[in-house]
C-alpha positions as CSV (number, residue, x, y, z in Angstrom):
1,X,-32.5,23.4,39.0
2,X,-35.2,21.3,37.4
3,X,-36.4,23.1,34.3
4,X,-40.9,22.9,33.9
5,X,-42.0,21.7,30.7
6,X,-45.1,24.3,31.5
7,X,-42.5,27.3,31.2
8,X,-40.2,25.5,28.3
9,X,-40.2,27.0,25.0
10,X,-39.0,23.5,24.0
11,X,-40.3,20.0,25.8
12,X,-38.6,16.7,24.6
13,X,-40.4,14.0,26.7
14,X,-39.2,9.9,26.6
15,X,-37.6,10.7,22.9
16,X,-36.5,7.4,21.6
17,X,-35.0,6.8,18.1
18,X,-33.6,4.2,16.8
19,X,-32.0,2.9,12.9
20,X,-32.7,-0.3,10.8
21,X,-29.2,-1.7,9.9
22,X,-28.0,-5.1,8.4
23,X,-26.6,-5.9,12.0
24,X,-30.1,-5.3,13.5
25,X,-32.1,-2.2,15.1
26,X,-29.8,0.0,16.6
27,X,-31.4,2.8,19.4
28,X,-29.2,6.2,18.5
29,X,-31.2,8.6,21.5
30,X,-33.4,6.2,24.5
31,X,-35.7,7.8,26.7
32,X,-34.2,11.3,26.3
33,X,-35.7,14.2,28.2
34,X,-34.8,17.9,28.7
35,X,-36.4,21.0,28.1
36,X,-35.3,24.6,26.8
37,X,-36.7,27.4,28.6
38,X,-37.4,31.1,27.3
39,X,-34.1,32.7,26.4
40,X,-32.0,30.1,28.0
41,X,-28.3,28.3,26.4
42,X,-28.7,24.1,27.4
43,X,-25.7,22.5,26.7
44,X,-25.8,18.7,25.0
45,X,-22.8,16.9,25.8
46,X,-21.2,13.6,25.2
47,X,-18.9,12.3,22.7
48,X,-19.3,11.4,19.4
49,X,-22.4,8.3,18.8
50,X,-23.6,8.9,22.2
51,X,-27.3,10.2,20.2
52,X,-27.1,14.5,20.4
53,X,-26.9,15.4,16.4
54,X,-30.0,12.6,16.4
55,X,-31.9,14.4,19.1
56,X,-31.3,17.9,17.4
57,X,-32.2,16.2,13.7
58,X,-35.6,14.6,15.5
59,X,-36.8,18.3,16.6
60,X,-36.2,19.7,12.8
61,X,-38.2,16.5,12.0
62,X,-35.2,15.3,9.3
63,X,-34.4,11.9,10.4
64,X,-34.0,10.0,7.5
65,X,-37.2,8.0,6.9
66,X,-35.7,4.7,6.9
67,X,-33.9,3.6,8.1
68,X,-35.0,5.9,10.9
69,X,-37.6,6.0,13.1
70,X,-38.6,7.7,16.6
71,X,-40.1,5.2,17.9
72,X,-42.0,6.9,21.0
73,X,-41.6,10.3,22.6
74,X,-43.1,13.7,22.5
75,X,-41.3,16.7,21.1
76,X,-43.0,20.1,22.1
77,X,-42.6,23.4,20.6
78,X,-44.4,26.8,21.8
79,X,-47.0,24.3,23.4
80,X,-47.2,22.1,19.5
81,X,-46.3,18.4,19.2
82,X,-43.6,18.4,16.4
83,X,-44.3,15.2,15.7
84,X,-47.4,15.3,14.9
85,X,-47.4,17.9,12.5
86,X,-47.0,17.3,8.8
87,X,-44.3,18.3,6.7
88,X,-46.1,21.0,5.4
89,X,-46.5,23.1,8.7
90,X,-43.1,21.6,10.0
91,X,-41.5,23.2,7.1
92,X,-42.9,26.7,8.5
93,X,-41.2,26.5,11.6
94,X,-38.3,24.4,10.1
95,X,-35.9,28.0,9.5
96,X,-38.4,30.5,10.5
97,X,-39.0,29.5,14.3
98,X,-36.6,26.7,15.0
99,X,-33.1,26.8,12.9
100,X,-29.7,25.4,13.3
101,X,-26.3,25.9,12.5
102,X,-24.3,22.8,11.3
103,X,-21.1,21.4,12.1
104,X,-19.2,21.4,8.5
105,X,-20.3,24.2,6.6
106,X,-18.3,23.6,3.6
107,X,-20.8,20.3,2.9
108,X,-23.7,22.6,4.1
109,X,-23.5,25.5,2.2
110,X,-24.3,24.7,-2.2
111,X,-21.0,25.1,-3.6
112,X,-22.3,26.3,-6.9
113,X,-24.4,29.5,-5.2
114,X,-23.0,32.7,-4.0
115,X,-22.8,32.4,0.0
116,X,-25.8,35.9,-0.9
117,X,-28.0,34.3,-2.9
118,X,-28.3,31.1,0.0
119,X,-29.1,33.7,2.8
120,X,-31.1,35.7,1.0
121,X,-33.4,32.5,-0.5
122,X,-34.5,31.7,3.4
123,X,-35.5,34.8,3.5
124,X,-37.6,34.8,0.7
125,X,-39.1,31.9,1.2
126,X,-40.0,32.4,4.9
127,X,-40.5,36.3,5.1
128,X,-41.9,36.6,1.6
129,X,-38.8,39.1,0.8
130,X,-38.1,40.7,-2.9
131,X,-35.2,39.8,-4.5
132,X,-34.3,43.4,-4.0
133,X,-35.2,43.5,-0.2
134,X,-33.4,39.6,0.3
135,X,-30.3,41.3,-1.2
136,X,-30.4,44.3,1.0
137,X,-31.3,42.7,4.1
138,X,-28.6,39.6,3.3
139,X,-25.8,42.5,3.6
140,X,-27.1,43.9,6.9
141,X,-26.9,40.0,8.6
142,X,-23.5,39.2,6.9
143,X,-22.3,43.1,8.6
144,X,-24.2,41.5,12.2
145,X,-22.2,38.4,12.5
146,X,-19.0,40.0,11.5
147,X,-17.6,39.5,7.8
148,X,-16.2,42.1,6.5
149,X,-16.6,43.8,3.1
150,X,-20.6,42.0,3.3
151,X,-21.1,43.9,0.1
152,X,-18.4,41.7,-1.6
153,X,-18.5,38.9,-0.1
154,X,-22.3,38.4,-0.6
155,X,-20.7,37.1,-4.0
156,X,-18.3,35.1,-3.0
157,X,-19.3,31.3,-3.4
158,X,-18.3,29.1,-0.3
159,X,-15.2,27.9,-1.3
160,X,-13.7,31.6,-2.0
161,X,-14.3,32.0,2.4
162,X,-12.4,30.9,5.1
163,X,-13.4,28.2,7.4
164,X,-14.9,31.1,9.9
165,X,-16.3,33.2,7.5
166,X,-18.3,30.1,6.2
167,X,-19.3,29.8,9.5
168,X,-20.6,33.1,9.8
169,X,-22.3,32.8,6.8
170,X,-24.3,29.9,8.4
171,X,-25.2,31.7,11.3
172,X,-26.3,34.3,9.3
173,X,-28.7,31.9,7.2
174,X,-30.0,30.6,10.8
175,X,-31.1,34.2,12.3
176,X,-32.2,35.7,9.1
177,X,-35.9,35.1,10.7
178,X,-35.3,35.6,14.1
179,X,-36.0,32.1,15.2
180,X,-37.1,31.7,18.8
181,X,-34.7,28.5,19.3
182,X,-31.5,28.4,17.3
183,X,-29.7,25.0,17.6
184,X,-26.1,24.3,17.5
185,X,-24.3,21.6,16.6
186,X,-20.5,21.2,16.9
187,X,-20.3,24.8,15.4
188,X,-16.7,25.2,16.7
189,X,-15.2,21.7,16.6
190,X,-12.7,22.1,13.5
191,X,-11.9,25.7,14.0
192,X,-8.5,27.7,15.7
193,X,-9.0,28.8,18.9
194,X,-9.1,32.4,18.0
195,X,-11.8,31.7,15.5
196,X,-13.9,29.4,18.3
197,X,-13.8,32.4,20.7
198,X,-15.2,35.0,17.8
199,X,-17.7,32.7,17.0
200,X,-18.7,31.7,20.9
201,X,-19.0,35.5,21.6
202,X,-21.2,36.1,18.4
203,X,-23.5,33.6,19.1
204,X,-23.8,35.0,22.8
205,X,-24.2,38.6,21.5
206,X,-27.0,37.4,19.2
207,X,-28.5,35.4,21.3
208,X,-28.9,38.6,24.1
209,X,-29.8,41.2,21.3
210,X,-32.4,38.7,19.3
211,X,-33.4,37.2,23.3
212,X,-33.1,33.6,21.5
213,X,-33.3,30.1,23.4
214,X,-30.3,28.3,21.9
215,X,-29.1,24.6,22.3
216,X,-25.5,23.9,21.9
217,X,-24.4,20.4,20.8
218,X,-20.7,19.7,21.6
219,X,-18.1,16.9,23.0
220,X,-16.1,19.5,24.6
221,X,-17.3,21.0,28.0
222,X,-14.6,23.3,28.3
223,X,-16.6,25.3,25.5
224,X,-19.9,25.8,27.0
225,X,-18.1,26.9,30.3
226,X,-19.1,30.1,30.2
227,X,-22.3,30.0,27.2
228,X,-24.8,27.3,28.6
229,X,-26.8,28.0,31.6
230,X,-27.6,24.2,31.8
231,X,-26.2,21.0,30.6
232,X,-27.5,17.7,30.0
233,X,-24.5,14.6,29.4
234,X,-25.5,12.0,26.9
235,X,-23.7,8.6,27.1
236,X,-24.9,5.8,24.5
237,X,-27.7,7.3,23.9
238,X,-29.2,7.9,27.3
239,X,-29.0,11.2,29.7
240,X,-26.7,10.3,32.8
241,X,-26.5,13.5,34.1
242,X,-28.6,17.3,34.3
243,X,-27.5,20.2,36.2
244,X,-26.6,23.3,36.1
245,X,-23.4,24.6,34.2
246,X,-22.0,25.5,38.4
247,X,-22.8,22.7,39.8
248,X,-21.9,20.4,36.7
249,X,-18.6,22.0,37.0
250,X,-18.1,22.2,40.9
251,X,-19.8,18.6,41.5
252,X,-20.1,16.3,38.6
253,X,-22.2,13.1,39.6
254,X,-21.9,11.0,36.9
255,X,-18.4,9.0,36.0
256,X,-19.4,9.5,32.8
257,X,-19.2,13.4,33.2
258,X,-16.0,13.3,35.4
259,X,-14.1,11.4,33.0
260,X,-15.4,14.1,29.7
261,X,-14.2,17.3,32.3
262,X,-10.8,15.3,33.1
263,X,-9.4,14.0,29.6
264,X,-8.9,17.4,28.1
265,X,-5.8,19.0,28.5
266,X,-4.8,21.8,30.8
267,X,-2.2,24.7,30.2
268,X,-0.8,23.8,33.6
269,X,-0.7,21.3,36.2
270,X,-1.5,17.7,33.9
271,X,-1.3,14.7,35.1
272,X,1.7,12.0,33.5
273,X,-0.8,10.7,31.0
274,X,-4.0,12.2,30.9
275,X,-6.8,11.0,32.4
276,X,-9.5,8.9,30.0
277,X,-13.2,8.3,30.8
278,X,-12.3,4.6,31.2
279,X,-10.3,6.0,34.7
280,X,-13.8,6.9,36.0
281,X,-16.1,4.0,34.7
282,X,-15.6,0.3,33.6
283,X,-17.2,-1.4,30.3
284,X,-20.0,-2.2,32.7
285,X,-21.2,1.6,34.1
286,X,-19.2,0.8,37.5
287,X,-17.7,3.9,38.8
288,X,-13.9,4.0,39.9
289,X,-12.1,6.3,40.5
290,X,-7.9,7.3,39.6
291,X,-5.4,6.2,41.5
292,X,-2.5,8.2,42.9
293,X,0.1,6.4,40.7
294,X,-2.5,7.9,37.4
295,X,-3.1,11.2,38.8
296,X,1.0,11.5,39.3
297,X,1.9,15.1,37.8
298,X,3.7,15.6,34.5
299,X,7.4,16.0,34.5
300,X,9.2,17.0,31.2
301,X,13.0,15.8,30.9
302,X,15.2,18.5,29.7
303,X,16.1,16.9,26.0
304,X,18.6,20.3,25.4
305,X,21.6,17.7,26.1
306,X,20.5,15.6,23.4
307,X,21.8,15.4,19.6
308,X,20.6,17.6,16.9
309,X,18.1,14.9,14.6
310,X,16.6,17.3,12.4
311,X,18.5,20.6,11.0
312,X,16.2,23.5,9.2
313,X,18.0,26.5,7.6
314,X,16.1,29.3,5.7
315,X,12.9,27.3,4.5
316,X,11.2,28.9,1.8
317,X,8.2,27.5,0.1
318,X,6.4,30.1,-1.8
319,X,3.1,29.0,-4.1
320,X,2.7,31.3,-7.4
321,X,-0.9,33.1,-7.9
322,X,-1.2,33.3,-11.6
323,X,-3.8,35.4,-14.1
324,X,-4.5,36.3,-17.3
325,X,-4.9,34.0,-20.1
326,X,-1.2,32.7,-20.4
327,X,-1.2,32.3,-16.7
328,X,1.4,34.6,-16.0
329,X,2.7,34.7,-12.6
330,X,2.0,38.0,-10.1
331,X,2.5,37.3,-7.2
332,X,3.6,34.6,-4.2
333,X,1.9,33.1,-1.8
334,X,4.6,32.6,1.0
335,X,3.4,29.8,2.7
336,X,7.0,29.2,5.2
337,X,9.3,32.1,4.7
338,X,12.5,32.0,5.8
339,X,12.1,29.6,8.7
340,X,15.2,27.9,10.5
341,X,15.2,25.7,13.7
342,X,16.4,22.5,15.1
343,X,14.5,19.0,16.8
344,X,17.1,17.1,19.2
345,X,17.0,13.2,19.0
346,X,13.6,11.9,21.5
347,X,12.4,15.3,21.4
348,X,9.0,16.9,20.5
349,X,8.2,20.2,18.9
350,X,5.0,21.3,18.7
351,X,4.1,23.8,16.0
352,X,1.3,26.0,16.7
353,X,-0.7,28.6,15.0
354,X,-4.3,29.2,13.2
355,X,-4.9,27.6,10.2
356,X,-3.4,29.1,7.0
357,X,-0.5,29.7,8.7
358,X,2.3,27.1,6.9
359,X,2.6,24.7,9.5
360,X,1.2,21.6,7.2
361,X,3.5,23.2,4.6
362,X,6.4,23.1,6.3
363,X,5.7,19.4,7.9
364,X,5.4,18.4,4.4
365,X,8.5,20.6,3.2
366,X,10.5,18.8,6.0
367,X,9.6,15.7,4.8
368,X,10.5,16.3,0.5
369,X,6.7,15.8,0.1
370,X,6.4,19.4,-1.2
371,X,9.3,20.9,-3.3
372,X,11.1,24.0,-1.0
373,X,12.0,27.2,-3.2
374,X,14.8,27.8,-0.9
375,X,16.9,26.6,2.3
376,X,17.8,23.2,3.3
377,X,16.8,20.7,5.7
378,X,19.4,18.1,7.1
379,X,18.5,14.8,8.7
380,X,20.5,13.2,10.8
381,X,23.2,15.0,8.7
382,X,21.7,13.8,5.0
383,X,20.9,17.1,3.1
384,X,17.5,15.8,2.4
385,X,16.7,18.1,-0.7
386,X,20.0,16.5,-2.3
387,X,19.0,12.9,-2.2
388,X,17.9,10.6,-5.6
389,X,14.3,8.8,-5.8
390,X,15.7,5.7,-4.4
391,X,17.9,7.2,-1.6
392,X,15.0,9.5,-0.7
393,X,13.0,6.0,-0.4
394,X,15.7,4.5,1.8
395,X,15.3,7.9,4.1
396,X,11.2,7.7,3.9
397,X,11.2,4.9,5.9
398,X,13.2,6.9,8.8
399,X,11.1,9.8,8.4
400,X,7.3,9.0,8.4
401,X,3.9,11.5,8.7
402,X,0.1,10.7,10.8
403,X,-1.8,12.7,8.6
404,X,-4.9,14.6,10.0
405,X,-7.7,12.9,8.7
406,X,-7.1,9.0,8.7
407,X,-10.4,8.7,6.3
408,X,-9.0,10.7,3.8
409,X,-5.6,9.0,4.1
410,X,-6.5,5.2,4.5
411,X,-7.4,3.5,1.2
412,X,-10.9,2.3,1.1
413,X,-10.3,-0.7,-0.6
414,X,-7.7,-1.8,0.9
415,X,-8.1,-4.5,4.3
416,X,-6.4,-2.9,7.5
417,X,-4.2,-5.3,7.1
418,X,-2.9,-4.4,3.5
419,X,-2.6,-0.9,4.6
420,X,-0.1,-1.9,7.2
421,X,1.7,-4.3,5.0
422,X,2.3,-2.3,1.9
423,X,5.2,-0.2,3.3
424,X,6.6,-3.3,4.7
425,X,6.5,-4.3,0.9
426,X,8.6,-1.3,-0.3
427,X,10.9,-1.2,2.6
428,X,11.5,-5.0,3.6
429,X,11.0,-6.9,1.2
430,X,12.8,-9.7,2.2
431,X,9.7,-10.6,4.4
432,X,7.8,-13.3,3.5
433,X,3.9,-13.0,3.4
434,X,3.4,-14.7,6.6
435,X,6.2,-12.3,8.4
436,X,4.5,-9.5,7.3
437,X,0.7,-10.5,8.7
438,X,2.5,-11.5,11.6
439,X,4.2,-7.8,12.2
440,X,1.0,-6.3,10.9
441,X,-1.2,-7.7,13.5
442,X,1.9,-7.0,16.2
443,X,1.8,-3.3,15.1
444,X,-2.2,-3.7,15.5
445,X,-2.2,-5.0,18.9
446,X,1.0,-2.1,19.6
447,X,-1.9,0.1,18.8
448,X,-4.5,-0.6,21.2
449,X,-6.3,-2.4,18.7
450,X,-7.2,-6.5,17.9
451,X,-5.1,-8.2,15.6
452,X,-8.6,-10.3,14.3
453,X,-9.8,-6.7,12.9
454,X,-6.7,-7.0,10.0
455,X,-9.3,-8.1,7.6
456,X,-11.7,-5.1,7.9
457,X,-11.9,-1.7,5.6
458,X,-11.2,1.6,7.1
459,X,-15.5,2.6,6.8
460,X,-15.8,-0.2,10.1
461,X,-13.8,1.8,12.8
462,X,-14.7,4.4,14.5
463,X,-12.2,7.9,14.3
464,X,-10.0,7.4,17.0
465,X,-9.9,3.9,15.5
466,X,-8.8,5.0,12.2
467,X,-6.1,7.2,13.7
468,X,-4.7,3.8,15.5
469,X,-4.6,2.1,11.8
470,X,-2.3,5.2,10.1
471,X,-0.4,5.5,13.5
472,X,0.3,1.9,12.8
473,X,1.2,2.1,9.3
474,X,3.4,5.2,10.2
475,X,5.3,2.6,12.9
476,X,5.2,-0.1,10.3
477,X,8.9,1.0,8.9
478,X,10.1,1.5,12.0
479,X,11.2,5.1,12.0
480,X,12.9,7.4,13.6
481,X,11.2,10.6,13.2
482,X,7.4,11.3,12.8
483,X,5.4,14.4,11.7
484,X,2.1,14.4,13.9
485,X,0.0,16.9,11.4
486,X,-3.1,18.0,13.7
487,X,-3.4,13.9,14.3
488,X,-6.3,14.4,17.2
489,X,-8.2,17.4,15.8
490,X,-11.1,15.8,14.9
491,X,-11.3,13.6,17.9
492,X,-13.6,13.6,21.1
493,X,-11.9,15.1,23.9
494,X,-11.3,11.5,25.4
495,X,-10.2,9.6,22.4
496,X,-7.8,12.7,22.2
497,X,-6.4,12.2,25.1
498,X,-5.9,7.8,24.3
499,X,-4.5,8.6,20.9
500,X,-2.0,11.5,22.8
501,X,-1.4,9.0,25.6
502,X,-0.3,6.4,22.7
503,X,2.1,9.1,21.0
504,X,4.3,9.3,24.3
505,X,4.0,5.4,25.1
506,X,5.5,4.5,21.5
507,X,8.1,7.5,22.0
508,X,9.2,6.5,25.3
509,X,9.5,2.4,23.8
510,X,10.8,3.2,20.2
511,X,13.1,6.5,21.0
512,X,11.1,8.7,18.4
513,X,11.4,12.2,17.6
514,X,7.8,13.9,16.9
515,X,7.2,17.6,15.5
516,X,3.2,18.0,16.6
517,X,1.4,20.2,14.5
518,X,-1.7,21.5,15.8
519,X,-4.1,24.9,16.2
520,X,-4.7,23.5,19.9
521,X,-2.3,24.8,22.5
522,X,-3.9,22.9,25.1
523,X,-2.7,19.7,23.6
524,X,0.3,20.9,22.1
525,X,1.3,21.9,25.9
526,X,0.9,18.4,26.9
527,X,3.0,16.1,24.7
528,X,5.7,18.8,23.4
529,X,8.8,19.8,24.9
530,X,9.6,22.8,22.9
531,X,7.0,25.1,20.9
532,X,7.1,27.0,17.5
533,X,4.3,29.4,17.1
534,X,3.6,30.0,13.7
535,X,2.4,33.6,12.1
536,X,2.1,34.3,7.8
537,X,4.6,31.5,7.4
538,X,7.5,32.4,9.8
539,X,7.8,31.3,13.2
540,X,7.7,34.1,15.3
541,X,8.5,32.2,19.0
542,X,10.3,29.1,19.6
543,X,11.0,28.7,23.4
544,X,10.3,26.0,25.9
545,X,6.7,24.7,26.6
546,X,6.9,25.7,29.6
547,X,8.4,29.1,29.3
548,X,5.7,29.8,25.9
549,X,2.8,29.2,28.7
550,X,3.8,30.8,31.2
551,X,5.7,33.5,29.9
552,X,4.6,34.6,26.2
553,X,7.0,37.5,24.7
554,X,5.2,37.6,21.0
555,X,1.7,39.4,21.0
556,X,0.2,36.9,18.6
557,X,1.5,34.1,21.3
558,X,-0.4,35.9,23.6
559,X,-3.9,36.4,21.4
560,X,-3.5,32.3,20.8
561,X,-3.4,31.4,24.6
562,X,-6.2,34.4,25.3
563,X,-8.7,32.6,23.0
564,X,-8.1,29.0,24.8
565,X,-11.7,27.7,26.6
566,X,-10.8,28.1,30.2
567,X,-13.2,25.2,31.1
568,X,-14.9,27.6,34.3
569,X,-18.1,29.0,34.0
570,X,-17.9,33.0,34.7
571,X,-19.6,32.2,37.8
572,X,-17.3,30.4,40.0
């Protein structure tokens, strides 16, 4: 269904923006156009640089002023030109008729304000609120979208919240005026499953009681399955595809869109290696299409033959919560209590559960990188917990760890190539210099990844990029046994699935034994064999992949898989 720009609440005609950088003029949204009607959810799809936060930052009018520049287009509110208002009259609408709800709230919510005083200041600038009325009416939207105790938590500052509850907060902030277009952008990208779904239902409830136009920005079409009524897909800044969310689903056009619907993960039926967009269309826009061979189902090898690697009895790892003045301690946090369970040589356990629930604590307890309070963990028979600095080096470079966020991780002054090369330092340093730059541009290459790009800083790459380098650096000691922790979380569904596809390559070609920690059960299904589900620090199933999907026997198991984007709209 073609949507009139005579009905649309919003209008965005031949949008073009584009950003002065020292490599040239770069064009972030070309010839975009789409229109929101009246009540209606679009969905903005594409993966990450492909130009939808730039076309949702255009209709706000916050582009930064340079290095950006729309360059040509029209953007048409309630029958105005936004862009040819000035900032004055665009800051009215700016919150008040038009607001949106950001992808990190932690870096958009003032850290040194109570989460209260930042809901109830839109409302006193827009609605011309007392302080007194702000307050009162701030408790009544924090109750709406679902945080409990709003009376108390009004004062909590943003780090004192969880990562849904700050979420909520912002949604709270973004309706406090009623707007008449609310817009969305990667709301739900870093959050559990169970905390996506609250926060997809919310926004639907709001949007029916409030009758609100809403546009949702996201890489991940399984999640606007069922909450968009439309969808445009944006690839390098241009709109290949516009449909219906039916049709989109039943009868993509674009190989663009085929490849985004194929890459993610399934609970059931995946192919051998997932499918990547670069199955569906060449460097060049030609379409092709999968062969059998590619599309071959997945078949899992029963590993329950093979040796015990990695031995966990009675885990403890409790964090003291102090007070008073002398800091005396009251209580524990029990962040892995009293976990035991075993990874066989070549396997892959997948620890699941939603954030907060021990399972980076543990992979880092495994790994002597945070002191247990009890238990024991054997490797390969070594007590691990028993071992001096220098033997616990010698082991270190059998046992390594992909950390989630490679930015965080990667030294930014450091060369891609020093990064790779320092553990080869530690651990072999009979290498001479040459040896080394030789196995760091091997590993690089290994990677998916050119060996002429050693010389460049971690800020060049792109995300799935960066993942490459500290998968690399992980593989650079040659070990035996790696900790994935949440290592595609942050990813676009299809780098996902080329950074997952990677993982089991370099398992099947260097024999490695993975645990995968994630909060997506989706992709934990894919590349694990067996599955822990974690709960309040205790693993409360451990069973087959397989048998976890299919068959669930804990009810918290069965609230995780409940919560999972189907990928169907309601329709079909």
């Amino acid at each position: 269904m073609t949507i009139q720009s005579t009905q649309a609440l919003l209008s965005i005609k031949d949008l073009s923006v584009e950003f002065t950088t020292d490599a040239g003029t770069v064009t972030a949204v070309d010839r975009l156009s789409f229109a929101v009607n009246p009540g209606q959810t679009v969905g903005l799809v594409g993966e990450s640089g492909s130009g939808k936060s730039v076309t949702a930052l255009s209709i706000l009018g916050l582009i930064p002023q340079p290095p950006g520049k729309i360059t040509a287009g029209q953007i048409e509110f309630n029958g105005t030109d936004l862009l040819s208002l000035p900032e004055r009259q665009l800051r009215k609408i700016r919150g008040n008729d038009i607001s949106m709800v950001f992808q990190e709230p932690m870096t958009s919510l003032n850290p040194v304000f109570r989460v209260g005083y930042q809901i109830a200041e839109v409302l006193r600038l827009h609605k011309k609120m007392s302080k007194k009325q702000a307050l009162k009416r701030t408790v009544e939207l924090m109750d709406w979208v679902g945080i409990p105790e709003p009376q108390r938590r009004a004062r909590s500052y943003p780090h004192e919240l969880s990562g849904g509850q700050k979420q909520r907060v912002m949604i709270a902030m973004a309706i406090a005026c009623e707007p008449k277009l609310l817009i969305c952008d990667e709301p739900t990208t870093a959050l559990d499953v169970t905390i996506q779904q609250q926060v997809l239902e919310l926004l639907q409830r709001l949007q029916r009681e409030m009758d609100m136009s809403m546009l949702f920005i996201t890489h991940d079409l399984a999640v606007i399955a069922d909450l968009a009524d439309e969808v445009v897909v944006m690839y390098r800044s241009q709109k290949v595809e516009q449909a219906s969310t039916e049709n989109m689903f039943r009868h993509p056009q674009h190989p663009y869109s085929k490849g985004l619907m194929a890459c993610r993960p399934q609970l059931h039926d995946n192919p051998r290696r997932l499918l990547t967009v670069a199955d569906f269309m060449a460097a060049d826009g030609q379409e092709l299409s999968p062969t059998a061979e590619q599309q071959a189902p997945q078949v899992k090898v029963d590993k329950s033959s093979h040796p015990v690697l990695l031995e966990v009895k009675q885990l403890k790892t409790y964090f003291p919560i102090k007070s008073g003045f002398f800091g005396r301690i009251k209580s524990h946090v029990k962040a892995v209590d009293d976990v035991s369970f075993t990874v066989k040589k070549g396997e892959t356990l997948g620890l699941v559960g939603e954030s907060g629930c021990g399972k980076t604590t543990l992979g880092r307890t495994v790994l002597n990188l945070q002191a247990a309070t009890a238990g024991s963990v054997f490797y390969d028979g070594i007590d691990v917990f028993a071992q001096t600095p220098t033997a616990m080096r010698h082991l270190r470079s059998r046992m390594q760890i992909i950390f989630q966020d490679p930015y965080a991780s990667l030294n930014p002054r450091m060369s891609v190539g020093q990064t790779i090369i320092e553990p080869l330092c530690i651990h072999q340093p009979q290498l001479n210099k040459q040896q080394r730059w030789e196995q760091a541009a091997a590993l690089l290459q290994q990677v998916g990844l050119n060996p002429d790009q050693l010389n460049r800083y971690p800020h060049e790459f792109s995300g799935g990029q960066r993942q490459r380098i500290a998968i690399a650096r992980a593989l650079a000691v040659k070990p035996e046994f790696i900790v994935c922790d949440e290592s595609v979380s942050a990813l676009d569904v299809s780098v996902q699935a080329q950074v997952l596809n990677l993982l089991l390559d370099l398992q099947q070609q260097h024999d490695l034994t993975y645990i995968f920690i994630s909060h997506d059960l989706s992709v934990v299904n894919f590349i694990a064999d067996r599955v822990g589900v974690m709960n309040q620090g205790k693993i409360v199933e451990l069973n087959s992949a397989e048998e976890i999907y299919r068959n669930p026997q804990n009810p918290y198991t069965q609230k995780l898989l409940d919560a999972i984007p189907k990928g169907e709209p309601k329709s079909i």
